[in-house]
Structures are given as C-alpha cells and as structure tokens.
Backbone as CSV, one residue per row, in Angstrom:
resi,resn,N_x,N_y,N_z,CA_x,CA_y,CA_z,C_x,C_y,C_z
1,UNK,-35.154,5.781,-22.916,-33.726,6.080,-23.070,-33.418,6.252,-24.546
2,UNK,-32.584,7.538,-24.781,-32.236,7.672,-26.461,-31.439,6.813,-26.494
3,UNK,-30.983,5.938,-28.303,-30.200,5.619,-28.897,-29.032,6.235,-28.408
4,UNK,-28.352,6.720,-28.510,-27.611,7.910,-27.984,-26.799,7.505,-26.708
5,UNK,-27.778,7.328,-25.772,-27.753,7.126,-24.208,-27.256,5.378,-23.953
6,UNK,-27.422,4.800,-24.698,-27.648,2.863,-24.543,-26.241,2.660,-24.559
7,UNK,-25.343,2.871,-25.216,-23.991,2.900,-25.216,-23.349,2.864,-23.722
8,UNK,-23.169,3.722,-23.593,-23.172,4.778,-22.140,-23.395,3.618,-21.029
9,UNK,-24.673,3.553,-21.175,-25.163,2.993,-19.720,-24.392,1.330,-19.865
10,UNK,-24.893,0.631,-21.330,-23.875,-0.758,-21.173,-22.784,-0.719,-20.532
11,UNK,-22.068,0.455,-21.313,-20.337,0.554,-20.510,-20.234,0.791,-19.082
12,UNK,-21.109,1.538,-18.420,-21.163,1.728,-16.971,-21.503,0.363,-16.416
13,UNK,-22.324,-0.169,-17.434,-22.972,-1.403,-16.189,-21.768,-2.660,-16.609
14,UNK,-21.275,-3.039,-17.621,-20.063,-3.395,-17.646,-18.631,-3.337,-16.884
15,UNK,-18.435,-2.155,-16.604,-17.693,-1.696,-15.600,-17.740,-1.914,-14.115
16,UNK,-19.031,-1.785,-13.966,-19.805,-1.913,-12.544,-19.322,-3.651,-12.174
17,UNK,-19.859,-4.232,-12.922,-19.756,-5.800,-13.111,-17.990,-6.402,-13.149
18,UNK,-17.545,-5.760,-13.599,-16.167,-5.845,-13.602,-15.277,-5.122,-12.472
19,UNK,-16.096,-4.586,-11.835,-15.062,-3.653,-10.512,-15.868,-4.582,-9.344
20,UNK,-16.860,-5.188,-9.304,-17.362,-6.014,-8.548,-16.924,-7.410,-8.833
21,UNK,-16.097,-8.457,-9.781,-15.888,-9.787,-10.156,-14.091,-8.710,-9.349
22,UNK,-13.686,-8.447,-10.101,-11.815,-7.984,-9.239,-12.279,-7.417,-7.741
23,UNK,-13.227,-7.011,-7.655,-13.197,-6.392,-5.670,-13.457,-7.835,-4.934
24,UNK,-14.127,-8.612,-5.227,-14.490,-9.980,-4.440,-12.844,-10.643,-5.328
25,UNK,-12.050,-10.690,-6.030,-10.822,-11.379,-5.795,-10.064,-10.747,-4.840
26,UNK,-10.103,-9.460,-4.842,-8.764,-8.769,-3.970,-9.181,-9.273,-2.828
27,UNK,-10.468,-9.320,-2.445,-10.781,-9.690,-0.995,-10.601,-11.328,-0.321
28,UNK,-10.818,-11.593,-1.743,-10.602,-13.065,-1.331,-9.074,-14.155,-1.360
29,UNK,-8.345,-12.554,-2.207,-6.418,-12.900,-1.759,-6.487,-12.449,-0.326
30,UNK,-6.661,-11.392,-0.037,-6.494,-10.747,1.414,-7.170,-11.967,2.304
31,UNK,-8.418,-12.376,2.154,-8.542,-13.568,3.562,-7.750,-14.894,3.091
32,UNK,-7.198,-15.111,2.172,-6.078,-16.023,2.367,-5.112,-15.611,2.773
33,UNK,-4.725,-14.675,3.053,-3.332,-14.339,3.778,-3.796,-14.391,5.269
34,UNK,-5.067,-13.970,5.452,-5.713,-14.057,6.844,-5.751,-16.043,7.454
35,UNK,-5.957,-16.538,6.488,-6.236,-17.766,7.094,-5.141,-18.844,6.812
36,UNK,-3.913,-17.890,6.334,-2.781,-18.421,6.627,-2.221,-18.238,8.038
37,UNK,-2.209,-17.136,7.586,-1.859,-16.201,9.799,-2.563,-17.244,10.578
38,UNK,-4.381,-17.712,10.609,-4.797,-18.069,11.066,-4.168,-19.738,11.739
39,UNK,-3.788,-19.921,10.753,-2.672,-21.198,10.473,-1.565,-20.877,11.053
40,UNK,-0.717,-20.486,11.623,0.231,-20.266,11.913,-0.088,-20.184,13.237
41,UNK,-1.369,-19.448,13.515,-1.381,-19.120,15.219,-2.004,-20.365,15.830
42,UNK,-2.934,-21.153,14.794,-3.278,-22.272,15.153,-2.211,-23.538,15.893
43,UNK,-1.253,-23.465,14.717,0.504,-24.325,15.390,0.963,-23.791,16.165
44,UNK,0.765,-22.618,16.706,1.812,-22.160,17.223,0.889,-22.402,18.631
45,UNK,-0.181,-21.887,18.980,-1.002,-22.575,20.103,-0.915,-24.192,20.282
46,UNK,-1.160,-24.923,19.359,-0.861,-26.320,19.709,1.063,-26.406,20.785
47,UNK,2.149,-25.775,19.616,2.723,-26.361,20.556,3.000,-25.183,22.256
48,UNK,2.748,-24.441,22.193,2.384,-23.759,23.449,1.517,-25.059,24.498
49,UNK,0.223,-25.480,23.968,-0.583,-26.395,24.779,0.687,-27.942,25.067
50,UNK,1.286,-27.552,23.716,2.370,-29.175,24.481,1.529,-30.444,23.308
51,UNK,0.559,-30.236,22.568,-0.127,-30.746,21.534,1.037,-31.578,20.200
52,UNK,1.995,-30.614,20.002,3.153,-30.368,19.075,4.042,-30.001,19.503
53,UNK,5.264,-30.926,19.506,6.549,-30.545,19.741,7.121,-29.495,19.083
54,UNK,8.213,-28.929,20.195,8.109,-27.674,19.630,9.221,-27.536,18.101
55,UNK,10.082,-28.662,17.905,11.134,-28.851,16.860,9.766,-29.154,15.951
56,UNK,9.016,-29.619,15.620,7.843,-30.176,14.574,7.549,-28.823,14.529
57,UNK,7.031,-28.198,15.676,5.999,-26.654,15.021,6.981,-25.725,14.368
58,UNK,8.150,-25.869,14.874,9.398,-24.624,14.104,9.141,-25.088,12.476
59,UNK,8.953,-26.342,12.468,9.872,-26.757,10.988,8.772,-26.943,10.219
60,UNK,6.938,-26.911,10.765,5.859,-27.010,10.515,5.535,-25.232,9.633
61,UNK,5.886,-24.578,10.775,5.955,-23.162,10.621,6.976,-22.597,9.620
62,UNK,7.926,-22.831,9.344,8.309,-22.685,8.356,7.371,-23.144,6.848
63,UNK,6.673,-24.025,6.430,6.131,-24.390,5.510,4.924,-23.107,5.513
64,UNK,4.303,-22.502,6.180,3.538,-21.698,6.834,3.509,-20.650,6.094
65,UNK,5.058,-19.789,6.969,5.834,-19.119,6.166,5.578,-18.460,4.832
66,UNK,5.876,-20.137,4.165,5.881,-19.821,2.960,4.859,-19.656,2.247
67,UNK,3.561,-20.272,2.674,2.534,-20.061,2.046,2.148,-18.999,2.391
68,UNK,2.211,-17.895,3.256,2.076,-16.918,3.555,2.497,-15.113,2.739
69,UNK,4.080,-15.840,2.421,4.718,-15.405,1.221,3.656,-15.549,-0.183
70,UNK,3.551,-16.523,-0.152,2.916,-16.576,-1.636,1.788,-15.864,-1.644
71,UNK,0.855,-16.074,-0.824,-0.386,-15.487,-0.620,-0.318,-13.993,-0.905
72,UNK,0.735,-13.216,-0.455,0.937,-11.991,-0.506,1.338,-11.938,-1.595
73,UNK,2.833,-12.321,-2.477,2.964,-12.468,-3.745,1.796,-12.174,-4.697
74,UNK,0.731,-12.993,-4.044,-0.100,-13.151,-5.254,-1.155,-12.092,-5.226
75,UNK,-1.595,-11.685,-4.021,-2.695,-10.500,-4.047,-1.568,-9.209,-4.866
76,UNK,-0.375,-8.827,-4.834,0.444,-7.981,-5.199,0.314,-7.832,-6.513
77,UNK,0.573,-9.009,-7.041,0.603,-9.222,-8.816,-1.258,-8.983,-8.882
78,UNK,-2.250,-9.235,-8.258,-3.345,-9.094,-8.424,-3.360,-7.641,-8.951
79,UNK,-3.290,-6.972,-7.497,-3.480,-5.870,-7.255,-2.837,-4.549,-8.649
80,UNK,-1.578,-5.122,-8.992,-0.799,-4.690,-10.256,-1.785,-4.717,-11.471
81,UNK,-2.312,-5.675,-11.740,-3.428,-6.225,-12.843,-4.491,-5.587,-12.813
82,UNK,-5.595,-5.208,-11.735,-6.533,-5.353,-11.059,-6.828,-3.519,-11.596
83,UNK,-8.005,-2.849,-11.936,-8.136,-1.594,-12.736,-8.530,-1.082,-11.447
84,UNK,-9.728,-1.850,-10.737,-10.434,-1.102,-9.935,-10.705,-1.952,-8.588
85,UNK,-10.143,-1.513,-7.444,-9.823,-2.294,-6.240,-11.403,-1.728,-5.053
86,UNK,-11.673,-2.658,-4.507,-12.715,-1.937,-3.562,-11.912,-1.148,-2.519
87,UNK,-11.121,-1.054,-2.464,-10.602,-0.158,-1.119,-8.963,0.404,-2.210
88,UNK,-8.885,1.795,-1.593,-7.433,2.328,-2.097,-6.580,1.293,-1.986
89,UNK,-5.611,1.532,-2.864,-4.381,0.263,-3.182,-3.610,0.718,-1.811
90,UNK,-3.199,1.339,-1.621,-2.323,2.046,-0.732,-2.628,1.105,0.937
91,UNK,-4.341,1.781,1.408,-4.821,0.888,2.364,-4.676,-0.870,1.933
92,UNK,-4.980,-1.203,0.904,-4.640,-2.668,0.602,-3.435,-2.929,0.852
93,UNK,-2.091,-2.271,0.701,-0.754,-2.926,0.716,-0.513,-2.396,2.055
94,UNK,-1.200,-2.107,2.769,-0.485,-1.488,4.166,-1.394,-3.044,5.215
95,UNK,-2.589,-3.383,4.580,-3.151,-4.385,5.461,-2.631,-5.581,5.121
96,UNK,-2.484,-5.569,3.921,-1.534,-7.005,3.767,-0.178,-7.091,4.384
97,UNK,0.468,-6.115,4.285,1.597,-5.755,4.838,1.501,-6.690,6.594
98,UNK,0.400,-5.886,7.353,0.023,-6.117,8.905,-0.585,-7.478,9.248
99,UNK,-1.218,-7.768,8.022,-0.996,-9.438,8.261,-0.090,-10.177,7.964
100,UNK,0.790,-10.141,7.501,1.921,-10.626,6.924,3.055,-10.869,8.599
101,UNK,3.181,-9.676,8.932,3.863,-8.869,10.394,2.950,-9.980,11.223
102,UNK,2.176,-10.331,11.509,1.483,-11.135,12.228,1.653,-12.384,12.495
103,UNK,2.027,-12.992,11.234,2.298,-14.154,10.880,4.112,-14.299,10.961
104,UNK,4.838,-13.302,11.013,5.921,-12.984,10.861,6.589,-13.437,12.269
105,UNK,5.791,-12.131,13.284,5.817,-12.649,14.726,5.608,-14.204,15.431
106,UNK,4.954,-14.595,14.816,4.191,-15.718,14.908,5.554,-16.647,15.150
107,UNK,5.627,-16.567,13.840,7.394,-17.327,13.190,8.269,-17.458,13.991
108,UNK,8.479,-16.093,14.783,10.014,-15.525,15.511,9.091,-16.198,17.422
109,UNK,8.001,-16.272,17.502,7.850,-16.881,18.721,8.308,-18.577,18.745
110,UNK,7.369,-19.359,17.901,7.873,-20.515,17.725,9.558,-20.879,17.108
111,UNK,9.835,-19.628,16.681,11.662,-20.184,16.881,12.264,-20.003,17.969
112,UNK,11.964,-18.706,18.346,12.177,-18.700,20.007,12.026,-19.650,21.241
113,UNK,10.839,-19.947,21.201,10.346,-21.018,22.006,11.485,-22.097,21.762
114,UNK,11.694,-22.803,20.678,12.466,-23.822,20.473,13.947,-23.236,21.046
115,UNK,14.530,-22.240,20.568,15.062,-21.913,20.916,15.759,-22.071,22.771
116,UNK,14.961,-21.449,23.462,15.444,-20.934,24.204,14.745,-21.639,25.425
117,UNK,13.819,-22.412,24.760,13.448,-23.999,25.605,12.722,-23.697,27.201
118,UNK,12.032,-22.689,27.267,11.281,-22.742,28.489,10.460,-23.870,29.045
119,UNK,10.689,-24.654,30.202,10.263,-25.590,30.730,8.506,-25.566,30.230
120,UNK,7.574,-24.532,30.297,6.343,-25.064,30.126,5.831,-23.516,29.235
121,UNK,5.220,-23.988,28.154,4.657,-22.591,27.391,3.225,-22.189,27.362
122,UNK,2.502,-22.854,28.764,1.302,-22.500,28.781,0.857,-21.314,29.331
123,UNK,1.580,-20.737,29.487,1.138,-18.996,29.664,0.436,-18.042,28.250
124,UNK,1.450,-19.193,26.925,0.813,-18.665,25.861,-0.200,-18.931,25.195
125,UNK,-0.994,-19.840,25.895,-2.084,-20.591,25.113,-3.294,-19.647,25.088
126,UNK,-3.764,-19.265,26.141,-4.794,-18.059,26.369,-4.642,-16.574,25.649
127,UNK,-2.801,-16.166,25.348,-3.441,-15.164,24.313,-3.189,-15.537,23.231
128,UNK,-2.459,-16.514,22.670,-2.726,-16.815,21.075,-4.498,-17.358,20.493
129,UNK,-4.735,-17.998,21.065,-6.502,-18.188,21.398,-7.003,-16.352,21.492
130,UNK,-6.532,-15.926,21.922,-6.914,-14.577,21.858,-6.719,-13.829,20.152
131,UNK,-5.684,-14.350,19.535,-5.271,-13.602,18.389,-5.740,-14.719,17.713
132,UNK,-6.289,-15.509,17.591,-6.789,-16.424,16.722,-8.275,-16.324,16.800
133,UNK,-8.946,-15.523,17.969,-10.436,-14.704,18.107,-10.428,-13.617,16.977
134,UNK,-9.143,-12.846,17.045,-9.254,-11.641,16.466,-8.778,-11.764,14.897
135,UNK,-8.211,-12.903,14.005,-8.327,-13.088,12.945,-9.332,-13.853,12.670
136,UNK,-10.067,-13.932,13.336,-11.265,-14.952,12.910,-12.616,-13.288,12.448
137,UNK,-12.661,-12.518,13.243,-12.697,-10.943,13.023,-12.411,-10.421,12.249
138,UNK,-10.930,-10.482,12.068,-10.855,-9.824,10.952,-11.174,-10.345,9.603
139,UNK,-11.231,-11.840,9.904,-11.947,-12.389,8.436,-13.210,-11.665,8.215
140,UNK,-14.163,-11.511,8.659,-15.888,-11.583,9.289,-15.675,-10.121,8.448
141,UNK,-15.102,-9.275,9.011,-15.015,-7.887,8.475,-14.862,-7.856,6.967
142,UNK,-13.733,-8.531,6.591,-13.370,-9.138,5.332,-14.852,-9.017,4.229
143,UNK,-15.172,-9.982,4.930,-16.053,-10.274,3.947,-17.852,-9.696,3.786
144,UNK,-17.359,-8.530,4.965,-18.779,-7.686,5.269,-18.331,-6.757,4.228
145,UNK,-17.067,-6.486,3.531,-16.956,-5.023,2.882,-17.163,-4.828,1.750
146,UNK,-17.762,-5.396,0.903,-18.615,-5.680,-0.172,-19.989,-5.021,0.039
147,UNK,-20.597,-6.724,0.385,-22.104,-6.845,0.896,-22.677,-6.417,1.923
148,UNK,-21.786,-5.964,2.818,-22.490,-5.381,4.021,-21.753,-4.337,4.541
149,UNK,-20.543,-3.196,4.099,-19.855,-2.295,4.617,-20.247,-0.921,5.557
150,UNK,-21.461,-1.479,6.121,-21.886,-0.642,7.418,-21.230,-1.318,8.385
151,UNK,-21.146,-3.201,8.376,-20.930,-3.142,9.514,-19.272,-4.161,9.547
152,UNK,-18.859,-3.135,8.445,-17.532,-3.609,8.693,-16.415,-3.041,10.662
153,UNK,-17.231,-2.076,10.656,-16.558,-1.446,12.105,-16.456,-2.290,13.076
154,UNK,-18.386,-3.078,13.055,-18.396,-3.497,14.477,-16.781,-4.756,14.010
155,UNK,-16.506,-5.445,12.976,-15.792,-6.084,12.857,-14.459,-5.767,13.645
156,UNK,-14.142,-5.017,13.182,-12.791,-4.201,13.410,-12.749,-4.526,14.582
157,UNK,-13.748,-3.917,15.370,-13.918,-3.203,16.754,-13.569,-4.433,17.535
158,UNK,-14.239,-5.600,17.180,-13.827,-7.003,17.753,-12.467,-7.430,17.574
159,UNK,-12.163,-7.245,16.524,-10.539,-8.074,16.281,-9.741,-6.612,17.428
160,UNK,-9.411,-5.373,17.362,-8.952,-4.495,18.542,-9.109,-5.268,19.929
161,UNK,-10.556,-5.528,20.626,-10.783,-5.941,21.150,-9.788,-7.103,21.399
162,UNK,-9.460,-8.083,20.617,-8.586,-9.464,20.969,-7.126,-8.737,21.144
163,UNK,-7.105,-7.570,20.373,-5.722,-7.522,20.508,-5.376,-6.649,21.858
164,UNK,-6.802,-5.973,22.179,-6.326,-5.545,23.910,-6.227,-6.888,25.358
165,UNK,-6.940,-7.807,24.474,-7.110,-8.790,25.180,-5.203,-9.092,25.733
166,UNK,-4.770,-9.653,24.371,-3.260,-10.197,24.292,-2.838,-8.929,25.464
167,UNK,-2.732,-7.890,25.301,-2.346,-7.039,25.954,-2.244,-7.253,27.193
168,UNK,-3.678,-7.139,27.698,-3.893,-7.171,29.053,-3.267,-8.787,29.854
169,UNK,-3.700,-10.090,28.895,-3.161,-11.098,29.200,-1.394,-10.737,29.481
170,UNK,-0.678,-10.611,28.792,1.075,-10.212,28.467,1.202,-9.079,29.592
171,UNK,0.534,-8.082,30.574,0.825,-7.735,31.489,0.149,-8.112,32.567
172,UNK,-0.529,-9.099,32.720,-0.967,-9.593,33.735,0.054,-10.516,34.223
173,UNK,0.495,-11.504,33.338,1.612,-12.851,33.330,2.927,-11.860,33.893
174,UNK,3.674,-10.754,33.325,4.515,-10.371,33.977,4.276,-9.659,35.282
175,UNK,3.339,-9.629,35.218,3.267,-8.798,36.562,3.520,-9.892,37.648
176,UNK,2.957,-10.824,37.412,3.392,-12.310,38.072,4.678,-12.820,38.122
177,UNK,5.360,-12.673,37.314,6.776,-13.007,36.670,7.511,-12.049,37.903
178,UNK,7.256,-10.426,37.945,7.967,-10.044,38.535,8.097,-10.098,39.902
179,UNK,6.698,-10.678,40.761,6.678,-10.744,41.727,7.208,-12.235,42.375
180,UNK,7.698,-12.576,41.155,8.694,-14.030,41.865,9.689,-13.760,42.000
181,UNK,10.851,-14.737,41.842,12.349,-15.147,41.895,12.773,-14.557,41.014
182,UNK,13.833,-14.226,40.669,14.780,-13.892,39.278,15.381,-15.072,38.408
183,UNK,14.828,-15.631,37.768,15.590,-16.972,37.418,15.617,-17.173,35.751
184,UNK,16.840,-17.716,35.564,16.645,-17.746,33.981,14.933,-18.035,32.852
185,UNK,14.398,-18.901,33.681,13.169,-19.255,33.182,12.546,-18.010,33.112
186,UNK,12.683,-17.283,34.093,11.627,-16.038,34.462,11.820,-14.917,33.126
187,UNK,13.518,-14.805,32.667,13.993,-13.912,31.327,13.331,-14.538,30.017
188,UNK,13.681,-15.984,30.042,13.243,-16.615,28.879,12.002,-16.561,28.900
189,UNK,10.590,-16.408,29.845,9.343,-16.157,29.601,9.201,-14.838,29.500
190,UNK,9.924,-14.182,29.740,9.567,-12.592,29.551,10.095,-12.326,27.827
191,UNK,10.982,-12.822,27.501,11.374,-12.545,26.595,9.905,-12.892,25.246
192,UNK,9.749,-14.325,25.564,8.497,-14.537,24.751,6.858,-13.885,24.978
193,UNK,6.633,-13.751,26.087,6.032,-12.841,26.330,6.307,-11.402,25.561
194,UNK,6.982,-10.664,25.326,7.088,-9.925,24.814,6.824,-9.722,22.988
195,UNK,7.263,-10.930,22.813,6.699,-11.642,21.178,5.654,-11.550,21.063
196,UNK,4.943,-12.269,22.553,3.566,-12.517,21.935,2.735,-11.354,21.490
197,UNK,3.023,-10.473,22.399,2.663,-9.177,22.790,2.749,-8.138,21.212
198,UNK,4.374,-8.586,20.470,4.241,-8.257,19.438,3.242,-8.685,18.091
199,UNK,3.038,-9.691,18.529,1.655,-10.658,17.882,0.790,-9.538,17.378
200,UNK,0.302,-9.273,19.068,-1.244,-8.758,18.912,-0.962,-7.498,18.593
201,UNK,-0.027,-6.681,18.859,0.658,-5.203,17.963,0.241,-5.432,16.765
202,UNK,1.048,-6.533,15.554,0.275,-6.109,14.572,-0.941,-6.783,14.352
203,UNK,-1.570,-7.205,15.025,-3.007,-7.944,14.522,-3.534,-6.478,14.792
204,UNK,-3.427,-5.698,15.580,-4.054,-4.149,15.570,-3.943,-3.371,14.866
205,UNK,-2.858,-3.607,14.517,-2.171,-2.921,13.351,-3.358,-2.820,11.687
206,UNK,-3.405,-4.653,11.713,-3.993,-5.055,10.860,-5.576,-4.177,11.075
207,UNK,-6.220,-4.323,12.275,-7.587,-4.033,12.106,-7.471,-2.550,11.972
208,UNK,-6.660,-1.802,12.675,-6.150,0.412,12.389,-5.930,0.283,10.470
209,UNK,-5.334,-0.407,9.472,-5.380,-0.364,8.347,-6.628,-0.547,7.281
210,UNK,-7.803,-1.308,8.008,-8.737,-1.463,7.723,-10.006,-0.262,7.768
211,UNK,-9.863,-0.190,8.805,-10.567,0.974,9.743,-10.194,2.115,9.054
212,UNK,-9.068,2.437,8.617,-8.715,3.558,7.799,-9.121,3.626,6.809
213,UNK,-8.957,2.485,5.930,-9.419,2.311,4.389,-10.549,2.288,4.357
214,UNK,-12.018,1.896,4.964,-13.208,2.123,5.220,-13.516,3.927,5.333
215,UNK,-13.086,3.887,6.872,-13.147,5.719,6.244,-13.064,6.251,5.065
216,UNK,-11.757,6.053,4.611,-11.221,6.952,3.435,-12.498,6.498,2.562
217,UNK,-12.579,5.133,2.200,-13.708,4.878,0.804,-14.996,5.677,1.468
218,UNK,-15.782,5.748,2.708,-16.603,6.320,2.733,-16.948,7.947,2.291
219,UNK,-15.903,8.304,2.010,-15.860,10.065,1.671,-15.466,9.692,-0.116
C-alpha cells in the first residue's frame, strides 16, 4: 500500500468502527422500548389471569408508560446525534413509533378493563401471551440485524405469526360472544376484545416496519 493510500484506508476503517459502536446503540435503544412493551404486556396478562388487581395494574401501567416515553425520547435524541444509523432513520422512527402504539394499546386495555369492570378477563390471557411471543421475536430479530441480517426475516415472520395468532384468538372469542345472550358483559367483552385485537395490529405493524427497513438496506 502507497504512503498516499494509508490515510484513506485509516479513515474508512475508523468510520467503519464508528458506524458499528452507534448501529449496536440505536439497536439497543430500540430493544428497550421493546422490553418495555414487553413489560407492559407482561402486567397487563397478570391482571387478565386475576394475578394483579386490576386498580394496581392501571396505576402499575402507568409507571410503564412512562418509561416507555423515555425510552423513545431517548433513541430520538440518539438518533439526532447518531451520523450513521444501521437501518434508514425514517424506517427507525416509523418502528419505534409501532412499538410505542403497542404499548399504548396496552395502556387503553388495562384502563378499560378497570374501567368497565368485566366480571372475569380470562379470555385475554391466551392472546396477550400471544403478543408477548411476538415481542419476544421481535427482540430476536433485533438483535440478528447486525450480526446475522439474513435471518432477520425468519424473525419477523414469527412475531406476524403471533400477531395472526391474537387475530384468530379475538375472532374466535366473539364468535362465541355472539352466539350467546345479549348482555352488558357480552358489550363490555367485546369492547376489550377489540383492544386487544388493536394490540396485535400494531405489534404487526411493528414487525411490516422492520421488514421494510431490511429490504430497503438490502438494495
């Protein structure tokens, strides 16, 4: 290598080293916002199981919330700072965004629930366990897109998967619902049912933002 040339290559490999120390932070704000969500669906299944009252999980969930807020806060100001991101900024603020929405839903079920006081909330235990499969996924993916971004898909493909799950669970339960009585209980479970349902909307959401940003970096 000429004199000439040594310059050059330091600065590239400098660079290299430095777009790799900020791509493992951005990723590692993004799965804290993930394993906040994760947190949230965790309480929010307990008090579904009857584990946690549901006035404790509202006011539990609120603290949640907030760390959830921050988490995002902080990948934002990252991301502002940050020269060179492993995935377009654009795909980054649209997935943080969909986990955020996740955790959001999350929120508006357990106020609901308290709310509107349905005698038993174990209809929801099987698909929040379902969306707590599929952020556990979307972590896994997370952290394949570095070191292993071939098989960030099959990731994806799993967390979708949980969120057809919620799906199919949330029209199976009404389909049941409708073939009973008409009774206030029956509105107030449909109503949350329908939350939950919004749950796994954006947990899909979340893994379609990913899935995109992979593409795009692959070209």
């Amino acid at each position: 290598m000429s004199p000439a040339a040594r310059p050059a290559r330091r600065l590239a490999r400098a660079w290299d080293e430095l777009r790799g120390r900020s791509g493992r932070r951005v990723i590692d704000l993004i799965r804290g916002q993930v394993a906040v969500a994760r947190a949230g669906a965790v309480l929010t299944c307990s008090a579904a199981s009857g584990a946690l009252a549901r006035s404790a999980a509202r006011t539990r969930m609120t603290e949640v919330e907030h760390e959830g807020d921050a988490a995002r806060a902080e990948l934002v100001r990252a991301l502002r700072r940050t020269l060179a991101t492993p995935l377009d900024r654009e795909d980054l603020f649209r997935l943080s965004r969909s986990i955020d929405d996740v955790l959001d839903q999350l929120r508006d079920f357990v106020r609901e629930a308290d709310l509107f006081g349905p005698a038993d909330l174990a209809f929801a235990v099987e698909p929040l366990r379902a969306v707590i499969d599929g952020l556990d996924e979307l972590e896994e993916a997370l952290l394949k897109i570095l070191g292993d971004p071939g098989s960030v898909t099959v990731a994806v493909l799993a967390t979708r998967k949980s969120r057809s799950r919620v799906h199919q669970l949330y029209q199976a339960r009404l389909a049941e619902l409708f073939a009973g009585p008409l009774e206030m209980d029956t509105l107030r479970e449909r109503e949350l049912l329908s939350r939950l349902d919004a749950v796994g909307r954006r947990l899909g959401e979340s893994a379609d933002a990913l899935a995109d940003a992979m593409l795009k970096r692959s070209h």
